[in-house]
N, C-alpha and C positions, 0 to 999 in steps of 0.2 A: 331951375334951381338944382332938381336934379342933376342935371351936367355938371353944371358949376360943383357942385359938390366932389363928384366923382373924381373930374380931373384935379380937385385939390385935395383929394386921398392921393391917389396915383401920383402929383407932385412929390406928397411929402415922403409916399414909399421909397420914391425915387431917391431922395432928400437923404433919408435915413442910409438906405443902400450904400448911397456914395461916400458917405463918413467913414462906412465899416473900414475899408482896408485903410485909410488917412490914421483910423482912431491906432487901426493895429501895427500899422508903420511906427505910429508914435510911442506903442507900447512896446516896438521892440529896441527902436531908439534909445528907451528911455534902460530898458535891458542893459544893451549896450554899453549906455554911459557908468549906469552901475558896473560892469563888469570890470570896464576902463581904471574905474575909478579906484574899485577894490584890489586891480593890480597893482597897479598904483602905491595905493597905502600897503600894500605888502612887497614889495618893492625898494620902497623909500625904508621901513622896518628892517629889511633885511641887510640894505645898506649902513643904516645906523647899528647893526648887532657887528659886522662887521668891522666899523667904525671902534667901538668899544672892544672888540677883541684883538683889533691892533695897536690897542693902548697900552704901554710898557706897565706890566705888573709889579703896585707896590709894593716890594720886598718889606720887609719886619723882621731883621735878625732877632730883635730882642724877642719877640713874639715867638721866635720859631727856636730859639734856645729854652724859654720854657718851659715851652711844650713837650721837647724831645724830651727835657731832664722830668719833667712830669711821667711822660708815656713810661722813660726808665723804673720811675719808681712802682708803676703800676705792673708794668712789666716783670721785677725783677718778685711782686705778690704775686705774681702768672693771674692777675687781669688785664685777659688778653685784650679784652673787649674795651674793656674801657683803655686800655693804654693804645690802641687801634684808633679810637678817637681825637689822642691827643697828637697821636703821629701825624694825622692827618692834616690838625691844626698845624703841626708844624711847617705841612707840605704847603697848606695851601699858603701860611704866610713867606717860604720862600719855595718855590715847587723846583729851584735846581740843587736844591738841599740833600745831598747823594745818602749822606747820615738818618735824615727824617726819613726816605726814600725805603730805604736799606729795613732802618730800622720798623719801619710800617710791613716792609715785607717780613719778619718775623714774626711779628703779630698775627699775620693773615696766616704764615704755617701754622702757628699755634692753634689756631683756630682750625685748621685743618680746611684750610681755605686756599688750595696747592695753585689753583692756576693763578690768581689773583696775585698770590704770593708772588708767581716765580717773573710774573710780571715788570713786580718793583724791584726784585733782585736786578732782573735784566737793566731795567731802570737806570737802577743806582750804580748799575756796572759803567754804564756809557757815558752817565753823569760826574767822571772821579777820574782826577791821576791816578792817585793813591793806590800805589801796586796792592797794597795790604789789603784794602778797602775791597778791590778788585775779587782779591782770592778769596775774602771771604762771600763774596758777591756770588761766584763761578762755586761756592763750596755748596750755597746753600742751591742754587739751581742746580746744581746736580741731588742736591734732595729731594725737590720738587721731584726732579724726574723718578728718582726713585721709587718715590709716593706712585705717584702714577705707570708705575712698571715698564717706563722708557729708560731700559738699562743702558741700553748704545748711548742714547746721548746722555745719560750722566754718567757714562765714563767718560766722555768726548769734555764734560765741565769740569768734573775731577782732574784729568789731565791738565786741561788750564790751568786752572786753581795752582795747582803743583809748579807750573810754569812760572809763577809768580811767586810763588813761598815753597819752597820743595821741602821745607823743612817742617811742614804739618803733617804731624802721623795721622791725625785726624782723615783727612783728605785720602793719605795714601793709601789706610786702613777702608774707605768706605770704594777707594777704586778697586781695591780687592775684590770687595764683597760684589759689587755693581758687576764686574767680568764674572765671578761665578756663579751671577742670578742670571746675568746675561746664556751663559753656557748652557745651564740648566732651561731654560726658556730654549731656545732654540732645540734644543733634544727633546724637549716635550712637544713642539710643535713638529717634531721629524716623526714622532711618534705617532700621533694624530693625523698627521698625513697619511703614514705607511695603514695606519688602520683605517683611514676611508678608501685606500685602493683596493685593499683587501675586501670590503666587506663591498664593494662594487662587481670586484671580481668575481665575488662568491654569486651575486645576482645573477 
């Protein structure tokens, strides 16, 4: 009995033993399939987001006249913020709306929101025949720049700008000022230079 015994311990060790890697095949199998499967559904997900983004966007003039004439009115109380809102309504109901565009990127100067801004200027510049449209487009990116004390290239926009309306003193007047912040910039950085050789030298 004892024998018997023993060798049907030693069976079932054996027994057990042999499952292990079977059980652990199966659990990675089953990994696996999960893995498969969650590509899969993110896959098929990404294909459908896809799908929808190549769907022709419902334009809504009427929506987006509203809006803009809305933003105007909030705009012209210089609430920037709220008329930022309705610009955007305008955008998103037609987004090649160079006007809604345009006019959103004023809001964002006003708010003092330069990069953003000069963003939808650029925008609503490539968005537009409308030579006018344009210059005023190229007017205000060259503000942007200004704001940001990139003089080169807001004269580089003023000069457009004038390309297309040569008869805004506005413009002309601001490429004045743009070359002689330009000038002065450049003489203070020659300045700054000469004083770090200097104080090298002096080392």
């Amino acid at each position: 009995m004892k024998v018997m015994k023993q060798v049907g311990y030693i069976a079932l060790i054996i027994t057990m033993l042999s499952c292990v890697p079977v059980w652990a095949q199966d659990k990675q199998s089953l990994a696996e399939h999960h893995k498969q499967q969650a590509q899969t559904m993110a896959q098929e997900q990404s294909e459908q987001e896809a799908a929808e983004d190549a769907k022709p966007h419902k334009v809504s003039p009427k929506k987006e006249r509203n809006s803009v004439r809305s933003g105007n009115k909030l705009y012209d109380k210089e609430k920037f913020v709220d008329s930022e809102v309705e610009y955007r309504r305008a955008v998103d109901a037609n987004p090649e709306s160079a006007i809604a565009t345009y006019n959103l990127g004023n809001s964002l100067y006003r708010q003092e929101k330069y990069e953003e801004a000069g963003k939808s200027f650029e925008q609503a510049l490539h968005m537009t025949d409308d030579k006018e449209l344009q210059a005023k487009a190229l007017h205000n990116m060259g503000n942007v720049m200004m704001q940001q004390q990139q003089y080169a290239q807001a004269i580089e926009a003023y000069k457009n700008s004038l390309r297309l309306n040569s008869a805004d003193n506005d413009t002309r007047y601001n490429l004045r000022l743009a070359q002689k912040l330009l000038q002065e910039q450049q003489q203070q950085q020659q300045e700054q230079q000469q004083d770090k050789q200097e104080q090298q030298e002096e080392q």
